[in-house]
N, C-alpha and C positions, 0 to 999 in steps of 0.2 A: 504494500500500500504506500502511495507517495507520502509523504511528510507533508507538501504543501499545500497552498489554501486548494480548495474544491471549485469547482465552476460553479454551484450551487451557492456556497460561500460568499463567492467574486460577486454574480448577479445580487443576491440578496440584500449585498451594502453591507454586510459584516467586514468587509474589509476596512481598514483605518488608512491607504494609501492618502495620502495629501492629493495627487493626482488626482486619485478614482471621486475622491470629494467637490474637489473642483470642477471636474465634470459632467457631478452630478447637480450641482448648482447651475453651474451653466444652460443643463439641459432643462431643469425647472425653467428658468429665465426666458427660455428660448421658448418654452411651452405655453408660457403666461402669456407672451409677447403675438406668440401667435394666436392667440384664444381672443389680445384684443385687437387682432390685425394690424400689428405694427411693426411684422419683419420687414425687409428690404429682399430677403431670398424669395425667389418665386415658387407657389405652391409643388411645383413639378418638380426643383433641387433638393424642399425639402424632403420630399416624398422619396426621392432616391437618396438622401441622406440616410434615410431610416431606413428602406432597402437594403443599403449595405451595414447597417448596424445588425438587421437581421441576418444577414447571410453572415458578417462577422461572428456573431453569436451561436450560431449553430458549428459553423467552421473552429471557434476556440471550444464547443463541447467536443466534437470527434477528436479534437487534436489532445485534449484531455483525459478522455474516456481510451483511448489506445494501449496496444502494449510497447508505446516505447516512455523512452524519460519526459519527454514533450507535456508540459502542465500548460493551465490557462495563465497561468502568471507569464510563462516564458513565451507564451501568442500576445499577451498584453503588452510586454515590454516589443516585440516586432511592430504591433500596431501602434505601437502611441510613436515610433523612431518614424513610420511610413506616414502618420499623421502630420505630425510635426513638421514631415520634410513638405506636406503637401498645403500646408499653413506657412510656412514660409514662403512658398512659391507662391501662394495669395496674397501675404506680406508685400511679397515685391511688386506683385501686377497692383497692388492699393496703391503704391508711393510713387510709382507710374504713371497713374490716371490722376492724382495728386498734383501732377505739377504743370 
């Protein structure tokens, strides 16, 4: 049995990551915002937003539930480095359109 957190765990918000919290806040915020129409993403990015948060989520159970060493922590740290890299490239098209 692995040692680490469970996908179970991960999903549930028992985890304490400072990340996973900030996230989760974010994703409240972004919920509220939406509820009182006041994004700037169009219904259709966000909807694939969440498309791939779904497929992300099924993709970190199989990678968990396997027989190799592969935990949802170690798909979390892959996707928050692919995030990140794809938030900076948003970063940069912002300070672009900026000037």
């Amino acid at each position: 049995m692995k040692k680490t957190m469970t996908f179970s765990e991960f999903t549930s918000g028992e985890t304490t990551s400072e990340n996973a919290m900030v996230a989760m806040a974010a994703a409240k915020e972004l919920k509220k915002k939406q509820n009182e129409g006041e994004t700037c993403m169009s219904e259709g990015m966000i909807e694939k937003c969440n498309e791939m948060l779904e497929s992300m989520c099924k993709e970190m159970a199989a990678c968990h539930a396997d027989e190799t060493e592969r935990t949802a922590e170690s798909y979390m740290k892959e996707a928050s480095a692919k995030l990140t890299e794809m938030l900076e490239g948003l970063s940069a098209h912002c300070s672009e359109c900026s000037k």
